[in-house]
N, C-alpha and C positions, 0 to 999 in steps of 0.2 A: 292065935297068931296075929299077929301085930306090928305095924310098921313102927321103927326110931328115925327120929328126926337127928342125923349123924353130921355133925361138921368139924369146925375146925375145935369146938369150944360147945358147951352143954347146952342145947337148947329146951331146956326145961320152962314149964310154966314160967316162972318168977324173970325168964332172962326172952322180952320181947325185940329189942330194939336191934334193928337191924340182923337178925340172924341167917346163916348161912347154910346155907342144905344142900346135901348130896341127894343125886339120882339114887335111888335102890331099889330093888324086885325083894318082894318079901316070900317065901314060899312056904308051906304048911309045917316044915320041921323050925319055922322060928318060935325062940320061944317069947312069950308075950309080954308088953309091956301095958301096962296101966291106964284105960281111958283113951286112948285110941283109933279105937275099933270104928268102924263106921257100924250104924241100922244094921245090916246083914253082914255075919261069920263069910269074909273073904277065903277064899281058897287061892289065890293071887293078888298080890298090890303091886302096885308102883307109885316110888312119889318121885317129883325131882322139883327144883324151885327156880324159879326165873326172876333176873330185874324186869320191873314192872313198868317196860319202854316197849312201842310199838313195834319193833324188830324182833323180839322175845315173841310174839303170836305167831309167828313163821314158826320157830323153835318149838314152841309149842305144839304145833299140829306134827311137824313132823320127826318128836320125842313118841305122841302118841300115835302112829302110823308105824313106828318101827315097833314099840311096842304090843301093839295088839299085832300086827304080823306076827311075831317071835308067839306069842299066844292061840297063832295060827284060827282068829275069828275070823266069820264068816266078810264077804269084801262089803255086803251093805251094809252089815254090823259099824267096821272101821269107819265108811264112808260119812256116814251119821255121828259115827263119835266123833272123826275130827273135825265136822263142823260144828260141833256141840262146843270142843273145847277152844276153837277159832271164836266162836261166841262171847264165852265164858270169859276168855283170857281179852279179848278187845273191850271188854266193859270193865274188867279188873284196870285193865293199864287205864282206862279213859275216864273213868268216876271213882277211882278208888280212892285216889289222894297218896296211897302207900309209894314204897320203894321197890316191892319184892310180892312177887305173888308162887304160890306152894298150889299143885297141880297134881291128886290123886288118883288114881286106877284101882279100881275093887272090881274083883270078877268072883262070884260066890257059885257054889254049886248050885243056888237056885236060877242057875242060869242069865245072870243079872250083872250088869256092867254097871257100876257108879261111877260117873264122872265128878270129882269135886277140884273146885278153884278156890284156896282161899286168900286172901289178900290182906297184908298189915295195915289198911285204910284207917281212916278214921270218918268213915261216911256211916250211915244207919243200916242194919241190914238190910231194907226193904226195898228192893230193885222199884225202881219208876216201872210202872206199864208201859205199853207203847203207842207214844203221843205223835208220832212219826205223821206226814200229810203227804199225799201221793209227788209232792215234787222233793221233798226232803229224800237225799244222799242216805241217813245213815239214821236208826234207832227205830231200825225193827229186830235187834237182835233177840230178845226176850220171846218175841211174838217165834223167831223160828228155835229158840231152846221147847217154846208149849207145844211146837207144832211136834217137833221130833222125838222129845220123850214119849216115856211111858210115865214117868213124874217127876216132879223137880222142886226144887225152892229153895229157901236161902235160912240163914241162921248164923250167929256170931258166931265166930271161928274162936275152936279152944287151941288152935294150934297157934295162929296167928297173934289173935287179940282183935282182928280185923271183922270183915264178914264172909262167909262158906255160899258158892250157891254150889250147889248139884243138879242131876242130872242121873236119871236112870235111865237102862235100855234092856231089851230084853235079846238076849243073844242068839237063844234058841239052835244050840248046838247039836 
């Protein structure tokens, strides 16, 4: 089972530039498409795609708040993912350089939530650490994705062409 990236026009490998994506729940009778998949056989997805402007992180958190409600996880479970993807998606908009950031939900029978954000950037996978100094505003985001997973990290997005960070959580249903 396997989520498709559905819009108005094929978003296949070969076609990056500017592509547009519907929201969609993928559920175990889909049948599968090719390279896809994330690390762990999802038993539930969700993708949906956002412009990659700081008004979209609101949308964000709370796409994923009705989502895993409707998934009926536990309320710390959510609590933590939508700060995860509040994270995820303020550094997408803020370092990416892109237009469009793609925003996944993988809930597998191993009891395991993946969060992935990926973004059309053209910056390098590798997130900056956090150089933040106690009177700095902003860029301890990374420091509370380490804090809050169970594991996470980044890698160039095959959906995108940009780069993917994730984010796992243990649901424990």
């Amino acid at each position: 089972m396997q989520a498709e990236l559905v819009g108005e026009h094929s978003c296949g490998r070969e076609h990056r530039a500017r592509p547009h994506w519907k929201a969609i729940t993928v559920t175990p009778h889909t049948s599968p498409s090719p390279g896809l998949l994330p690390p762990a056989r999802p038993d539930l997805e969700h993708w949906f795609d956002l412009p990659s402007l700081r008004i979209s992180v609101r949308t964000a958190r709370d796409t994923v708040r009705r989502q895993l409600r409707t998934w009926r996880l536990p309320g710390d479970v959510c609590t933590d993912a939508v700060l995860l993807v509040s994270e995820l998606a303020t550094n997408a908009v803020l370092h990416s350089g892109g237009d469009r950031m793609l925003c996944g939900l993988s809930l597998t029978s191993h009891e395991q939530l993946r969060i992935e954000m990926h973004d059309d950037g053209r910056t390098s996978a590798g997130p900056a650490g956090c150089g933040s100094g106690p009177r700095d505003e902003s860029g301890r985001g990374l420091l509370i994705v380490q804090q809050l997973a169970d594991s996470w990290g980044t890698a160039r997005s095959d959906r995108t062409g940009g780069t993917t960070v994730w984010a796992v959580l243990r649901v424990g249903l």
